[in-house]
C-alpha positions in Angstrom: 177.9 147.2 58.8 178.0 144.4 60.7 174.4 142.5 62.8 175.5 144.0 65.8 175.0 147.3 64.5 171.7 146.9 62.6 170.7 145.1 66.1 171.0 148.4 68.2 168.0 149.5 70.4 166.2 146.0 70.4 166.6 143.5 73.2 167.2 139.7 72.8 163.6 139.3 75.3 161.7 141.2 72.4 161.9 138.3 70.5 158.9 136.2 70.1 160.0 132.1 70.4 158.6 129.2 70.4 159.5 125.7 72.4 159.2 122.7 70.5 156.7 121.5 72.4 154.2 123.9 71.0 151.6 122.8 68.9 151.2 124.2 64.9 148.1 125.4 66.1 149.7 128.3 68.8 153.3 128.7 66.4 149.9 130.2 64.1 148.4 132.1 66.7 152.0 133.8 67.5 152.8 134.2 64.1 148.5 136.1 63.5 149.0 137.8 67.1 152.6 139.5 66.4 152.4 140.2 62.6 155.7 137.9 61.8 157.0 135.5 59.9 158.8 133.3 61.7 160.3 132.5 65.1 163.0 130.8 66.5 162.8 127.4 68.6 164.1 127.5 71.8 165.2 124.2 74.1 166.4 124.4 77.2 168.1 128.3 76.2 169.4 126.9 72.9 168.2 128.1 69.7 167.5 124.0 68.0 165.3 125.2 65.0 163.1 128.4 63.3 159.6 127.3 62.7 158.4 130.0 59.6 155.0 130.2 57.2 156.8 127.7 54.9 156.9 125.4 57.5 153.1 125.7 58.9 152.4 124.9 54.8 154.6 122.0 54.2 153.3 120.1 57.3 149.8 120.9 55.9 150.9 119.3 52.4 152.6 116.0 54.3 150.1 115.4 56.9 146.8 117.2 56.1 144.3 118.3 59.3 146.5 117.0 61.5 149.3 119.5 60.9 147.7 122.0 63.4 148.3 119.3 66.2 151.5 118.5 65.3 154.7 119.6 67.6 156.7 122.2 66.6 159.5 119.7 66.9 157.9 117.7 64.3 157.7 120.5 61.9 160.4 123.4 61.9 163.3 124.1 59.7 166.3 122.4 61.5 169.1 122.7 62.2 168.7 126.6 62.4 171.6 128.5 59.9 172.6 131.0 62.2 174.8 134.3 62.4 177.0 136.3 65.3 176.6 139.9 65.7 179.9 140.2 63.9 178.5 138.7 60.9 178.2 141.8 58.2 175.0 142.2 56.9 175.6 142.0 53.4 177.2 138.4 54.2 173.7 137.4 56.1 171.7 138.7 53.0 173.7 136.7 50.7 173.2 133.8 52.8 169.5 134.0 53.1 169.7 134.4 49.5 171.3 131.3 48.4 169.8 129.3 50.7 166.0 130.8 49.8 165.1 131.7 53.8 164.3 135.0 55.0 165.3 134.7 59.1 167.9 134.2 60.7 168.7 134.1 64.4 171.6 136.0 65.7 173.7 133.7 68.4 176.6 134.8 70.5 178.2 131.9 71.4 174.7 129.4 72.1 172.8 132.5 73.5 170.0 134.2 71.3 170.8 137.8 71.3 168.5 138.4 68.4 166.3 137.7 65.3 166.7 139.4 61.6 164.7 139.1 58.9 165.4 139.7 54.9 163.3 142.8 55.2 165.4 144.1 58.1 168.6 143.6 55.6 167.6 145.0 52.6 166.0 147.9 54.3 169.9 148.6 55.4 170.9 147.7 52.4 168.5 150.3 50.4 169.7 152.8 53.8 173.3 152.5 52.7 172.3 153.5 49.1 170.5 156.4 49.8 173.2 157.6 52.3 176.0 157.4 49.2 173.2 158.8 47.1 173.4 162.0 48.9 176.5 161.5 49.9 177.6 161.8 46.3 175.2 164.7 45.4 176.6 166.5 48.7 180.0 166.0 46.9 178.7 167.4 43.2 177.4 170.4 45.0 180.4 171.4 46.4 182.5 170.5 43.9 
């Protein structure tokens, strides 16, 4: 299964995004308001960063109170790691597993066309193996 598919029924304008001219501060309130994680950074249409949790508590740990007035610029994961819709998902999970990140923003060609997150892939992923679970007992049944 590739993005694409697990990307079905949402729309690229559902996802929430920040500009880089945000402060801390409002990347929190987005992240509270919405019940996420993490959001891509958007500059002039192109995805140039994600700005997550991790990133609202290492500012905090370099520059103290004055994180939450600090520029999104100033603090987000960049450059963002990236996949296509034709990336398969089990190729995105592996990547967000050795590299220890849990979003990624899926770009076709520089355009966002969407956002996934590690729960969104092992949800498929725990999908697939209840499908060939009953798949298989379907089989035994039968057989």
């Amino acid at each position: 299964m590739t993005i694409a598919k697990m990307l079905e029924g949402r729309r690229a304008d559902d996802v929430i995004c920040l500009d880089p001219e945000d402060d801390v501060r409002a990347a929190i309130a987005k992240l509270t308001d919405h019940g996420i994680g993490a959001m891509p950074v958007i500059e002039n249409g192109k995805v140039i960063g994600v700005f997550s949790e991790r990133d609202v508590i290492k500012c905090l740990k370099a520059v103290g109170d004055d994180a939450l007035s600090r520029k999104i610029r100033d603090a987000m994961t960049s450059p963002a790691i990236t996949v296509t819709p034709d990336t398969p998902a089990l190729h995105a999970l592996s990547q967000m597993t050795k590299r220890r990140f849990r979003h990624l923003p899926v770009l076709d060609g520089e355009a966002l066309v969407g956002f996934v997150s590690i729960g969104d892939l092992v949800k498929y992923r725990m999908d697939r193996i209840e499908a060939e679970a009953d798949a298989m007992r379907d089989y035994i049944r039968t057989a």
